[in-house]
C-alpha positions as CSV (number, residue, x, y, z in Angstrom):
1,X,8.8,-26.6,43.7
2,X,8.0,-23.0,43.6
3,X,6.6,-21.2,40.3
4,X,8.3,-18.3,39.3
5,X,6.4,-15.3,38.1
6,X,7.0,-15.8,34.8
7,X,5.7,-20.0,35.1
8,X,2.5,-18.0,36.5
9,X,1.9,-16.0,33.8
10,X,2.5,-19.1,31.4
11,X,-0.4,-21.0,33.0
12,X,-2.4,-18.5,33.2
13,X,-2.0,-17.7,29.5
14,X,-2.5,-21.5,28.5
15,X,-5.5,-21.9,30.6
16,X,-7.3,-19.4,29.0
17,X,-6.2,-20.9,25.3
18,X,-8.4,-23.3,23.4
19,X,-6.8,-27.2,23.9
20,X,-5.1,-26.6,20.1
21,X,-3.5,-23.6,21.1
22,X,-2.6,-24.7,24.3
23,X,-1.0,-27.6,22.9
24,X,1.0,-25.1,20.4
25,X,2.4,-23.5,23.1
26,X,3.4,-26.1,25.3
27,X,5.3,-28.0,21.7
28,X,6.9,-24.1,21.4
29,X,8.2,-24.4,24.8
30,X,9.8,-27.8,24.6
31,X,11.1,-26.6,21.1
32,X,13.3,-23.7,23.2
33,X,13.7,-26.1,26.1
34,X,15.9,-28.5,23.3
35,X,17.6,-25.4,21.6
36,X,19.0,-24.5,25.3
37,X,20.2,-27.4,25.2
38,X,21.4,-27.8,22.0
39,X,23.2,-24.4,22.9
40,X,24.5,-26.0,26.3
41,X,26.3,-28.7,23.9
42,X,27.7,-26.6,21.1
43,X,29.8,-24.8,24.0
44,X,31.0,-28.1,25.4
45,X,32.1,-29.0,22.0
46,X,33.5,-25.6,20.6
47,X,35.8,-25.7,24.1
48,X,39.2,-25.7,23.9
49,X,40.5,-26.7,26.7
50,X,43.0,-29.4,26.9
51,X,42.2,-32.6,29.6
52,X,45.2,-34.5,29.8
53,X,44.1,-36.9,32.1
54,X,41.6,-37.8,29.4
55,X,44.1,-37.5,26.7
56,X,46.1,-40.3,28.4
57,X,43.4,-42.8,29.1
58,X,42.0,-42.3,25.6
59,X,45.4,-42.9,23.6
60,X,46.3,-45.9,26.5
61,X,42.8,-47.3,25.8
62,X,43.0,-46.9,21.6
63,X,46.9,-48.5,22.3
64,X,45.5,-52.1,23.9
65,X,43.5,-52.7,20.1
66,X,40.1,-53.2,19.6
67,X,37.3,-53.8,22.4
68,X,35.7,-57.4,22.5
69,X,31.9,-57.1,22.6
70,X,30.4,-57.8,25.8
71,X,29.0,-61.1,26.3
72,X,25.7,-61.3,28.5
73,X,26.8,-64.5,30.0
74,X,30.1,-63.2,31.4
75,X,28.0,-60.3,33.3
């Protein structure tokens, strides 16, 4: 995989932190990393787009009554 410039600059900064600092950074980055995705999921959600296909198999499903739980030994 090749580093973009702004990966470069990154490393460079964190190699020339102390460990505890380093560390800081690196827990910052996978904070944003989750928020992008957090973001990525509030769009899917806040869609309004209609899927009948899955409308159909959802209310045909929910019509045959409850699911049984699976049982290991029928796997």
């Amino acid at each position: 995989m090749r580093m973009t410039a702004v990966a470069k600059e990154l490393v460079e900064i964190v190699g020339g932190l102390p460990e505890d600092k380093a560390r800081e950074v690196v827990d910052f980055a996978r904070f944003l990393k989750h928020q992008a995705g957090d973001a990525e999921w509030e769009r899917i959600i806040a869609d309004t787009r209609t899927y009948p296909k899955l409308d159909k198999f959802v209310a045909d499903a929910l019509r045959e009554g409850p699911a049984q739980p699976l049982d290991p030994g029928k796997l």
